[in-house]
C-alpha positions as CSV (number, residue, x, y, z in Angstrom):
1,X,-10.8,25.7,-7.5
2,X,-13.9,24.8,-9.5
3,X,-16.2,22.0,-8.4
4,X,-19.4,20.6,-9.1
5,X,-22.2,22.0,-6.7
6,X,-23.0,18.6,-6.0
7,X,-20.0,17.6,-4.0
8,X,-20.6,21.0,-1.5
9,X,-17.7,22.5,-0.1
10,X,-13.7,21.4,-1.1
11,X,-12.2,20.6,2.5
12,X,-8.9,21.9,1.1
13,X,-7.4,21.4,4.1
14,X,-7.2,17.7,4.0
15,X,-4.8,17.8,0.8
16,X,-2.0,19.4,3.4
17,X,-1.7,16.3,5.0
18,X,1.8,15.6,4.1
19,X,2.9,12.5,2.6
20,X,6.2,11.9,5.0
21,X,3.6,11.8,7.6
22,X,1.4,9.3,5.8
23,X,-0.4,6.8,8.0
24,X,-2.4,4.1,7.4
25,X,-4.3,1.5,9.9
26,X,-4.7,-2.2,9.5
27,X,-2.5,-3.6,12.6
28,X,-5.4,-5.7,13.5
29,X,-6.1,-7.4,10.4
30,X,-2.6,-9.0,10.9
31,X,-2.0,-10.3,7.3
32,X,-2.9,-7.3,5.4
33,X,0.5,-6.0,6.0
34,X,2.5,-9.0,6.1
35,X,1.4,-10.8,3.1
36,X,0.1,-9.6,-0.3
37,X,-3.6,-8.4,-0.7
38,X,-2.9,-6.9,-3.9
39,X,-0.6,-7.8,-7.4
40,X,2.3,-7.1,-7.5
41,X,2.2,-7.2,-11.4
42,X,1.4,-4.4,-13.7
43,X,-0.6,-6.3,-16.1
44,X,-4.2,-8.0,-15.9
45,X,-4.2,-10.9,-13.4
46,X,-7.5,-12.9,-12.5
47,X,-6.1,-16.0,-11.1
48,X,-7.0,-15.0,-7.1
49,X,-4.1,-15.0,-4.2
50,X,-5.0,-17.1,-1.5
51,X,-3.0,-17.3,1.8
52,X,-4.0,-20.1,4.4
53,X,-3.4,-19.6,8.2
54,X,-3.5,-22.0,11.1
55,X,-7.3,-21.1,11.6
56,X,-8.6,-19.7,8.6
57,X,-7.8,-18.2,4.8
58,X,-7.9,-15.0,3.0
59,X,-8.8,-15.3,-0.6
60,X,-8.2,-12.0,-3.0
61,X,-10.5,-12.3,-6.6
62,X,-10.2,-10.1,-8.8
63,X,-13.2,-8.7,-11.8
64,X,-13.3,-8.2,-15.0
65,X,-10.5,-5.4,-14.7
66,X,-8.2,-8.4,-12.4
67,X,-7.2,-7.7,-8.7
68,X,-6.3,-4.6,-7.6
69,X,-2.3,-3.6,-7.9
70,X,0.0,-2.2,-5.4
71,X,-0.4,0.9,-7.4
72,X,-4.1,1.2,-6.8
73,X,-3.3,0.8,-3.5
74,X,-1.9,4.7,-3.5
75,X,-5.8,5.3,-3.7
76,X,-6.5,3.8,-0.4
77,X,-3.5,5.1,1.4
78,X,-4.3,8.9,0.1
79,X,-7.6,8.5,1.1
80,X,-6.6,6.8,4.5
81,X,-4.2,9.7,4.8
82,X,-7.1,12.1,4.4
83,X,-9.4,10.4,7.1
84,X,-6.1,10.4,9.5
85,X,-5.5,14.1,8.7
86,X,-9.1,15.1,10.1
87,X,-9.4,13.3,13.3
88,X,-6.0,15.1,14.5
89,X,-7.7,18.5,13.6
90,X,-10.8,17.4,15.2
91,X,-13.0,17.2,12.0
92,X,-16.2,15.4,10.8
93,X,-15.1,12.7,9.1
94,X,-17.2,10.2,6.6
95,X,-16.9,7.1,4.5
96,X,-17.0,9.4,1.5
97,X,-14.0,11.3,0.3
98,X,-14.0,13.9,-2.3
99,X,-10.6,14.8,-4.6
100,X,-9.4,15.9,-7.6
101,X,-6.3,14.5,-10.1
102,X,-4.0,17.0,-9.3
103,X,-4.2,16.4,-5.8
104,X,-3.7,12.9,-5.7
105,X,-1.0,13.3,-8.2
106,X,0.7,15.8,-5.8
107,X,0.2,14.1,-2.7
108,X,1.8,10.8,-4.3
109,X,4.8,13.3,-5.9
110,X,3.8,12.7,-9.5
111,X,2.3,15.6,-11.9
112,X,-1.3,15.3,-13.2
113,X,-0.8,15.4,-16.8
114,X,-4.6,15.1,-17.4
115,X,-7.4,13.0,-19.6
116,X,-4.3,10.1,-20.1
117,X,-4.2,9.8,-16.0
118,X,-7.7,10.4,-15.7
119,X,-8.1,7.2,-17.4
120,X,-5.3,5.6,-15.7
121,X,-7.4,6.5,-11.9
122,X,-10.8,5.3,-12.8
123,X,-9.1,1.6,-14.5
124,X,-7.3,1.8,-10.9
125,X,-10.9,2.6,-9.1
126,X,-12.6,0.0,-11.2
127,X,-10.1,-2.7,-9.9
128,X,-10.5,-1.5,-6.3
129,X,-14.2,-1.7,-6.5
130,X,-14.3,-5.4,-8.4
131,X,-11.2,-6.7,-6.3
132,X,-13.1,-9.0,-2.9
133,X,-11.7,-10.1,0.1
134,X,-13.6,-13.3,1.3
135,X,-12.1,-14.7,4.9
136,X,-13.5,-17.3,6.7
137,X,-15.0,-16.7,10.1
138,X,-15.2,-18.8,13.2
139,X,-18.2,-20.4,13.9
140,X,-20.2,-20.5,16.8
141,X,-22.9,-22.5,18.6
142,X,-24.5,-24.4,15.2
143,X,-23.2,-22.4,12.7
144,X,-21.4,-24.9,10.7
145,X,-19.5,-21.9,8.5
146,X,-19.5,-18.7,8.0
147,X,-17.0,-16.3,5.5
148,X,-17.3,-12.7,5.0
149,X,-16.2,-10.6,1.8
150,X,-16.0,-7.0,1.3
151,X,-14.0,-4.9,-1.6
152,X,-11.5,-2.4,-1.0
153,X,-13.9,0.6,-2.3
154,X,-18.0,0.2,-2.0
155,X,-18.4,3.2,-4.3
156,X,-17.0,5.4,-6.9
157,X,-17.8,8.2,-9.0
158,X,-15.3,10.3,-11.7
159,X,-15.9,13.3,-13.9
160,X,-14.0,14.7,-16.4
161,X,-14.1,18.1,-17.9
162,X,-12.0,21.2,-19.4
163,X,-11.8,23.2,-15.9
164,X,-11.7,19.8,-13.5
165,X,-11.1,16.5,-12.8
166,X,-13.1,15.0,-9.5
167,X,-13.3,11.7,-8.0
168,X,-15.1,10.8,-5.0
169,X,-14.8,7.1,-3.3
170,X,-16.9,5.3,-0.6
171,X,-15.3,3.4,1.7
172,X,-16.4,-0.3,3.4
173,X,-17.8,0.8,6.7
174,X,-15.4,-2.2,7.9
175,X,-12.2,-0.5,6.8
176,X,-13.6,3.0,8.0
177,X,-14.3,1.6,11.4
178,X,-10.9,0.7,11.8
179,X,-9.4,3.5,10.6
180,X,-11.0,4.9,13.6
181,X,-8.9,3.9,15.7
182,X,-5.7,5.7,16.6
183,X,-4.1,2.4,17.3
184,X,-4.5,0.8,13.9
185,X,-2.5,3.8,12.5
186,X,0.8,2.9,10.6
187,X,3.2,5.5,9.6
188,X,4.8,5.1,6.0
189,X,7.9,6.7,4.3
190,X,7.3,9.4,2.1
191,X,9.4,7.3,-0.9
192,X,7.3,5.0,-0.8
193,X,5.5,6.3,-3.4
194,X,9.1,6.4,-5.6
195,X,9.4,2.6,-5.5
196,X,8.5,1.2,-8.8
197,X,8.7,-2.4,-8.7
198,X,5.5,-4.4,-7.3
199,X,7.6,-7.1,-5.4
200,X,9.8,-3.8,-3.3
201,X,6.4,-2.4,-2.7
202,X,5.4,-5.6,-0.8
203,X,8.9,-5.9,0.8
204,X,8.6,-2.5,2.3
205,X,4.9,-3.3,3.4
206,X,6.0,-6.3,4.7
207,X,8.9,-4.9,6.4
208,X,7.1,-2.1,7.9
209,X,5.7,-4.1,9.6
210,X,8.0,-6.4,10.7
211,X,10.5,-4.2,11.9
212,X,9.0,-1.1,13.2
213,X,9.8,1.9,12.3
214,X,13.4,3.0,14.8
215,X,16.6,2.6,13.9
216,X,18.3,-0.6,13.6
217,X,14.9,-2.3,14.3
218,X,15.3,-5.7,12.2
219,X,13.8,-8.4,11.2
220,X,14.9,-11.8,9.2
221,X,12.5,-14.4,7.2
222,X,13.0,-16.8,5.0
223,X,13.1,-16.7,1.1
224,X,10.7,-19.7,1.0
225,X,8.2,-17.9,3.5
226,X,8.7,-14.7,1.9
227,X,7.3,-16.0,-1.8
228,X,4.3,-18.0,-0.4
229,X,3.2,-14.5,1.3
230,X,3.8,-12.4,-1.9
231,X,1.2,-14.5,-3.5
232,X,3.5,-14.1,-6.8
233,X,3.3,-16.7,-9.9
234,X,6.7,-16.3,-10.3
235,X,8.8,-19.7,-10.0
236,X,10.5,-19.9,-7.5
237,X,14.1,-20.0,-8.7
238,X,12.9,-16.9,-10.8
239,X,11.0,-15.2,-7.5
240,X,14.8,-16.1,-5.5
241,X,17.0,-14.0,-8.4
242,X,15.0,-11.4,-8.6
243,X,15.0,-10.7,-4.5
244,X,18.9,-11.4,-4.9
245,X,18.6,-8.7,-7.4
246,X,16.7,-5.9,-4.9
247,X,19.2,-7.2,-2.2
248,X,21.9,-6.1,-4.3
249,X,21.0,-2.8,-5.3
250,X,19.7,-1.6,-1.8
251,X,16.5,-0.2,-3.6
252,X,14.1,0.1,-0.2
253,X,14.1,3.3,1.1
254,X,14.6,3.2,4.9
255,X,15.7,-0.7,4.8
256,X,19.6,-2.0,4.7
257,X,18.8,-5.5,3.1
258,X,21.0,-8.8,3.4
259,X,21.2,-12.2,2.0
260,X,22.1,-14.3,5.2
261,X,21.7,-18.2,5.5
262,X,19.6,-20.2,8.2
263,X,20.8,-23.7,9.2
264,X,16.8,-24.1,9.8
265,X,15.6,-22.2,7.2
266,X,17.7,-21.8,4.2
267,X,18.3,-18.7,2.4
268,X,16.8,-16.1,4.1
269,X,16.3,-12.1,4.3
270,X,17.6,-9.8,6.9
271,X,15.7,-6.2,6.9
272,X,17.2,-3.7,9.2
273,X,15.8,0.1,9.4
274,X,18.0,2.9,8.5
275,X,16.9,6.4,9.2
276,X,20.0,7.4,7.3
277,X,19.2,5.7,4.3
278,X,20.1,7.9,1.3
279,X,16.7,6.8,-0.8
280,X,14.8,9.0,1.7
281,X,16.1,11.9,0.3
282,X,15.6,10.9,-2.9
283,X,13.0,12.5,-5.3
284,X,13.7,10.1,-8.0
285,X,12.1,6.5,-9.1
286,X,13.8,3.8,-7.7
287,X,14.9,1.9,-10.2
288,X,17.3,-1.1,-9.9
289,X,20.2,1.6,-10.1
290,X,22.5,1.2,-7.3
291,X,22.5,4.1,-4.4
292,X,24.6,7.2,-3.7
293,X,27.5,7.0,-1.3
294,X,25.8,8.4,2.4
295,X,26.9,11.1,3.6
296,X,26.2,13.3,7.1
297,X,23.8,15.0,5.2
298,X,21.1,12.5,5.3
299,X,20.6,12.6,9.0
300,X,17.7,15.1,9.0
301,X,14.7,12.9,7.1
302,X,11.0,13.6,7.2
303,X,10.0,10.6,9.0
């Protein structure tokens, strides 16, 4: 494949990392995962999502693009993937990654139809790079505070021409750091990518999690506690119909979910893995259609 001398050699072998085998870190920055650090809308949002904790806050600000979207966040787990993918083999691995359209198109099971999602990437790179995490930190001795704030890319670059698309990223060194670390790793559903509402693609985040990743694993939460770590603008009666609505037509691949009621708590969600769960299999969008019947077919999944 044709590249720019510039880059130096295409490390092909880092687009075979396969996507049911995706993994991602992040188990030590505890909220990542369980609440929203990214929109879960399609269109332009600048008003920031904050989430306060016993000891300190996470605030998510978006630029002039708006916050980053759970569909920019493909970015970040394909590059992730990448990173993961070399230290098994053994590989030098760096901040910097190097890819092209069609093979981030491929790896997320979509087809690379070319300048249109060219300029759909580099919107979603420009978001990644404006969107800042500020957190506070403990202080110490006299410090009286202290916060940090980083952005979910430190660098980008995109070209476009009649032969080849490229795109190269830079990652924070504190993100790379992490992803270091074999424990931080975090093993994802191929589907994933098929899940086309924002609020699903928290709940599986969020029930990833939660539950881990065996059969039957489960975990229940409130509806209330749920929508103050979705960060969504919804109102709440709205936010409550439209989770009844996902609970209804079973549309999380891996995930049996139920409506149950807490004496305590109120309404509240039961998540329970399913290795049998026919949206595994599936190629297809999720959409608010309702599943297929199961069958014994579905017991061999890629997971």
């Amino acid at each position: 494949m044709a590249r720019p001398s510039k880059y130096g050699e295409l490390q092909t072998e880092l687009f075979a990392f396969p996507a049911e085998n995706l993994a991602a870190r992040l188990k030590n920055l505890e909220p990542f995962m369980g609440t929203a650090w990214f929109s879960m809308e399609k269109s332009h949002r600048t008003e920031p999502i904050r989430h306060e904790y016993q000891k300190y806050w996470v605030e998510i600000n978006g630029g002039p693009e708006g916050i980053a979207t759970y569909w920019d966040q493909d970015i970040l787990l394909f590059a992730y993937s990448q990173i993961i993918s070399s230290l098994n083999k053994g590989d030098e691995v760096s901040r910097k990654i190097h890819f092209t359209g069609p093979d981030f198109f491929r790896f997320t099971g979509q087809k690379w139809q070319g300048s249109k999602d060219y300029a759909a990437v580099v919107k979603a790179l420009r978001r990644l790079q404006g969107t800042t995490i500020r957190t506070n930190i403990k202080p110490v001795g006299d410090i009286l505070h202290a916060e940090m704030g980083v952005s979910w890319i430190e660098q980008y670059e995109s070209f476009l021409s009649d032969n080849v698309t490229t795109f190269s990223i830079v990652l924070p060194e504190t993100f790379y750091n992490v992803l270091n670390q074999r424990k931080n790793w975090l093993t994802l559903d191929h589907s994933y990518f098929s899940i086309m509402g924002g609020l699903e693609r928290f709940l599986y985040t969020w029930g990833r999690k939660s539950t881990g990743f065996k059969n039957d694993d489960t975990w229940e939460e409130s509806f209330n506690s749920i929508y103050e770590k979705s960060g969504s603008r919804m109102k709440p009666a709205k936010f409550r119909h439209k989770l009844r609505g996902i609970i209804r037509n079973q549309t999380l691949p891996g995930y049996v979910l139920e409506e149950i009621f807490d004496i305590k708590k109120g309404p509240s969600l039961s998540l329970k893995r399913d290795v049998r769960h026919p949206l595994l299999l599936s190629t297809k969008k999720i959409r608010k259609s309702k599943l297929s019947r199961r069958s014994d077919s579905q017991l061999n999944l890629p997971i």
